[in-house]
C-alpha positions as CSV (number, residue, x, y, z in Angstrom):
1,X,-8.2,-25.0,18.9
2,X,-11.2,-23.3,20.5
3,X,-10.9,-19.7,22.2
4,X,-14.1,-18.7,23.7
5,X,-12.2,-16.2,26.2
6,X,-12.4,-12.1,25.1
7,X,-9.4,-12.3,28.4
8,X,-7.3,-14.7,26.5
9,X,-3.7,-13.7,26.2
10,X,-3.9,-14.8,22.1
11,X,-6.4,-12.3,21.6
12,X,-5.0,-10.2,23.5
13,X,-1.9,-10.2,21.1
14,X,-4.1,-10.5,18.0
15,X,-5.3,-7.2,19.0
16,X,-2.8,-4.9,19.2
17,X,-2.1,-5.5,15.9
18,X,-4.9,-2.7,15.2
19,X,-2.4,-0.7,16.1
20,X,1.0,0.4,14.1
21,X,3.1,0.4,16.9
22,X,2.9,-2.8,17.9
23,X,2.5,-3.8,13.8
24,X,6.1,-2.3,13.7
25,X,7.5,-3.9,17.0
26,X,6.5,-7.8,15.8
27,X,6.5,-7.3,11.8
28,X,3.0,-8.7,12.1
29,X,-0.8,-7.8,11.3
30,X,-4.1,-8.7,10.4
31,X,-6.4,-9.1,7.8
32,X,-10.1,-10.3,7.3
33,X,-12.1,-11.9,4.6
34,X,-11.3,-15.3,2.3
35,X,-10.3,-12.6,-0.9
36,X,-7.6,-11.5,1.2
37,X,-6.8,-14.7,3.0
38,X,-6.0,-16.2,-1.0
39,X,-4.0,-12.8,-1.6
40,X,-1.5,-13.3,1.3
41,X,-1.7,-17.2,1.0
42,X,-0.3,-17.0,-2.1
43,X,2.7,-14.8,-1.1
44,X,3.4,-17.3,2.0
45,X,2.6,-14.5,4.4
46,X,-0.4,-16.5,6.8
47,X,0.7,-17.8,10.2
48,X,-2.5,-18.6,11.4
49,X,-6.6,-18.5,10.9
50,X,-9.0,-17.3,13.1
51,X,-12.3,-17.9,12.2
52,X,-15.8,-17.9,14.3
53,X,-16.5,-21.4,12.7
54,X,-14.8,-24.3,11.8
55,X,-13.4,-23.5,8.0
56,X,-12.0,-26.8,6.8
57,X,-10.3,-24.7,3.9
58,X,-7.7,-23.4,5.5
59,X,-6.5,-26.9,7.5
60,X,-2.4,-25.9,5.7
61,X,-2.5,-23.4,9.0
62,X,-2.5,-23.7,12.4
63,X,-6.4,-22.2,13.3
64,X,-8.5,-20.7,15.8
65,X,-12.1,-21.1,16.4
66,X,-13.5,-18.1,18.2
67,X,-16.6,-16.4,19.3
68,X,-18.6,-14.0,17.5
69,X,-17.6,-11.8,20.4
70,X,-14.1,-12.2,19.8
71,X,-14.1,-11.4,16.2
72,X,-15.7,-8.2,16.9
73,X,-12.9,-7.2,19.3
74,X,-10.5,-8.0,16.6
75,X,-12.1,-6.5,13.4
76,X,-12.0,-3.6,12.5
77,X,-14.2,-3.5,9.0
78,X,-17.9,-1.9,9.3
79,X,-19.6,-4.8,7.6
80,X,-17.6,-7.4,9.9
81,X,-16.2,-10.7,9.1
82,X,-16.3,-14.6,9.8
83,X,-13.1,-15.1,9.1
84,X,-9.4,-13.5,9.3
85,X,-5.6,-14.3,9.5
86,X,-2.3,-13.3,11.4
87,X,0.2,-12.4,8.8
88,X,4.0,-11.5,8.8
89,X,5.5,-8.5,6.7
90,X,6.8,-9.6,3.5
91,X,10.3,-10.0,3.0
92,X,11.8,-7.8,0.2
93,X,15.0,-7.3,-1.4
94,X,16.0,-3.7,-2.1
95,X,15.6,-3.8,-5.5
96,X,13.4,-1.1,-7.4
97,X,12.8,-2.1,-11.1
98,X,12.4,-0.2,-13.9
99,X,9.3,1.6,-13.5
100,X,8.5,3.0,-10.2
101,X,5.9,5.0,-8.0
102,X,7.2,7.4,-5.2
103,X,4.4,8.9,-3.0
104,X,5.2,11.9,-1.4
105,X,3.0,12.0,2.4
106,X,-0.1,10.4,0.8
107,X,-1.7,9.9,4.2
108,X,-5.6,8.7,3.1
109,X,-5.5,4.8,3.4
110,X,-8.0,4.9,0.9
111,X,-5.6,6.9,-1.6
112,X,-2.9,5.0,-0.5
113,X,-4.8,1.3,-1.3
114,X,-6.1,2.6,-4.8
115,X,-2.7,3.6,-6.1
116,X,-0.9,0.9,-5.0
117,X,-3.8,-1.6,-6.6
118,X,-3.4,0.4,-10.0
119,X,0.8,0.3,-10.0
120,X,0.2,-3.6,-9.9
121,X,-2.7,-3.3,-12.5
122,X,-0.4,-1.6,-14.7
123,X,2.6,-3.4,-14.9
124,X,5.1,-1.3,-12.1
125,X,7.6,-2.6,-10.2
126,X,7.6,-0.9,-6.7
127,X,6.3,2.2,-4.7
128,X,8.3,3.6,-2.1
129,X,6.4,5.8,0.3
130,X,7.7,9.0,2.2
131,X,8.0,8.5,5.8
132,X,5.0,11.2,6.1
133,X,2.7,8.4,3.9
134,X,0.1,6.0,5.4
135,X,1.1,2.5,6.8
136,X,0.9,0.1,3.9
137,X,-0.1,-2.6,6.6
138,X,-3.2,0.0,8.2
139,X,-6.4,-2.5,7.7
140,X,-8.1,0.3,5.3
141,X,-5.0,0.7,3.2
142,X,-5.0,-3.4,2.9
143,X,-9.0,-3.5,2.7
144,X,-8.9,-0.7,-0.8
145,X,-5.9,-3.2,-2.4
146,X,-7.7,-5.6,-2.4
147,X,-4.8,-7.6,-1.8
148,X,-2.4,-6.1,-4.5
149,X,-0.3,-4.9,-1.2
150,X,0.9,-8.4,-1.0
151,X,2.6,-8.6,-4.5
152,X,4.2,-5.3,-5.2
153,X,7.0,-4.4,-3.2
154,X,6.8,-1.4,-1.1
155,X,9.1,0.4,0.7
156,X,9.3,3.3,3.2
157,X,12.5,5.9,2.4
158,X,14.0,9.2,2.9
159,X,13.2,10.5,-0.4
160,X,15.6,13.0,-0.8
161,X,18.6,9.7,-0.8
162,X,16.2,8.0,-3.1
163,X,16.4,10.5,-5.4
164,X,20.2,11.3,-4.8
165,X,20.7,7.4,-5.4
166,X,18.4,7.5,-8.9
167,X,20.4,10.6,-9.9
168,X,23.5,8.1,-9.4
169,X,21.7,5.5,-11.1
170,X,20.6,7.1,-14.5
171,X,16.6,6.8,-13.7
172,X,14.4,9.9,-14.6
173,X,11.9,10.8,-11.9
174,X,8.8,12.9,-13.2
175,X,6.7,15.3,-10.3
176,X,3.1,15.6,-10.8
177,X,2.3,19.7,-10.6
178,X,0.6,22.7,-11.3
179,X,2.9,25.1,-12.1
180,X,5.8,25.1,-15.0
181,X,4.9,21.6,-15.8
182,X,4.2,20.1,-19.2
183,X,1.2,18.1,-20.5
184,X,0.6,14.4,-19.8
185,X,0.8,13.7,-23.1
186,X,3.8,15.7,-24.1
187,X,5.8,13.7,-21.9
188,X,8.6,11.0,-23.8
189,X,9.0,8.5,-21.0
190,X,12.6,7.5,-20.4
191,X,13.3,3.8,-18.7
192,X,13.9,3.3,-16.1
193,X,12.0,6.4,-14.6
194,X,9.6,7.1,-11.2
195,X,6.5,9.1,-11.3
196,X,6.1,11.1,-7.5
197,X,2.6,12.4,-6.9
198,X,2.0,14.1,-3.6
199,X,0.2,14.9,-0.7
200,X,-3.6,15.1,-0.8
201,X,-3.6,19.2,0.4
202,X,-0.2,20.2,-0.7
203,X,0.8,18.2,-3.5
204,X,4.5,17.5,-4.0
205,X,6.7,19.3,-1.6
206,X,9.0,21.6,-3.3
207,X,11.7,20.2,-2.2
208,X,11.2,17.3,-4.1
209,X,10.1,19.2,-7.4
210,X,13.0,20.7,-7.0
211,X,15.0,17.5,-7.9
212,X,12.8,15.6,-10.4
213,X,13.9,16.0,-14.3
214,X,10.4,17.1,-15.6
215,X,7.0,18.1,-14.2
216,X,3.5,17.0,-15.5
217,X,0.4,18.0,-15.1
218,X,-2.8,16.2,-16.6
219,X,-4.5,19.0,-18.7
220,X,-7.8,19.5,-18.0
221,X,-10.6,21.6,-18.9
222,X,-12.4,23.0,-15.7
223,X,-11.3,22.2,-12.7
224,X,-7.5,22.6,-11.8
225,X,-6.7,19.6,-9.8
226,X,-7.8,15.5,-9.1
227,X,-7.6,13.4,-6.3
228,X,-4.0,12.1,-5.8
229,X,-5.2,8.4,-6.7
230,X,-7.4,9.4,-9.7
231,X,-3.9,11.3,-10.9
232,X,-1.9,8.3,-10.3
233,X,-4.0,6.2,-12.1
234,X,-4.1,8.4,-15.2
235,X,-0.7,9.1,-15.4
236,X,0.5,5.7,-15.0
237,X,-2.2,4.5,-17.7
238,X,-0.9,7.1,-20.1
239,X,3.2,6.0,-19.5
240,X,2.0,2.4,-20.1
241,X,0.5,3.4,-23.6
């Protein structure tokens, strides 16, 4: 089907999914670019493609031929794109794992992205963000996954009953700080278990350090702190080896 209307009441709709509030209201969003378009495809999540021309790939969906015009009203990367989807939110059971990632108001897409690309890299089973962290489903935090979003399950909690619950449930929770912490590599990893790491300006909140069995800190020479995704990455590299 052929749009050539910026007016029409489909793009329209396809629009507001720029924003989270209407992401939230319909369990639905957008993403751009065939790497992506494989990602969600193979997670079932596609409804339909929109694409400025005809793209005989992607005849499984219903798809929309649009103007240039249109696709500019409806991206929102820099570089732009010829081709994008409507996806639905992934289904997921409330089911954890074994080894698990709890991000306390990480609110940079780009952070946000890279550590949930590295927990898939390296074998986790789930993150579970504060409700202070970046939408999962904001078009930078999908863009810097490259796609990983789609295969790890993430889920948005009240941390302090997470905790409670892992308390309950026999699973160690490390907190990444500064102060009366331990080395990286001191640290005997216990299974199941959850690594937190914080907020980019304040770290952890204290109220969560407050419940976690052991701090960490990555011991370094001269400077005191990373960035909360380099952190993540090292840390969860160093528990997988």
């Amino acid at each position: 089907m052929k749009i050539t209307s910026l007016t029409n009441a489909k793009v329209k709709q396809w629009s507001k999914y720029k924003e989270k509030k209407y992401r939230e209201i319909d369990k639905k969003f957008l993403i751009e670019g065939e790497h992506l378009l494989q990602e969600a495809h193979k997670e079932g999540l596609i409804e339909c493609v929109i694409s400025v021309e005809e793209n005989t790939s992607w005849d499984m969906y219903e798809h929309y031929e649009i103007t240039s015009d249109i696709m500019k009203k409806l991206s929102s990367s820099v570089s732009g794109s010829n081709i994008m989807a409507l996806c639905h939110y992934s289904e997921q059971k409330e089911t954890y794992g074994k080894k698990i990632i709890i991000l306390d108001d990480v609110q940079d897409p780009g952070n946000l992205g890279t550590i949930i690309r590295s927990a898939l890299s390296f074998g986790y089973d789930s993150i579970i963000l504060s409700k202070g962290c970046a939408d999962v489903y904001n078009e930078k935090v999908i863009r810097s996954t490259q796609g990983a979003c789609f295969h790890i399950p993430v889920f948005r909690k009240d941390l302090q009953e997470v905790l409670t619950d892992f308390k309950q449930q026999g699973i160690a929770v490390y907190g990444t700080a500064l102060k009366n912490a331990i080395d990286l590599q001191e640290l005997k990893v216990k299974t199941p278990y959850a690594f937190v790491f914080g907020n980019e300006g304040q770290g952890v909140s204290q109220g969560i350090l407050n419940r976690c069995d052991k701090l960490v800190k990555i011991e370094m020479e001269t400077f005191e702190s990373l960035n909360v995704a380099v952190a993540a990455g090292i840390c969860m590299y160093t528990c997988n080896h």
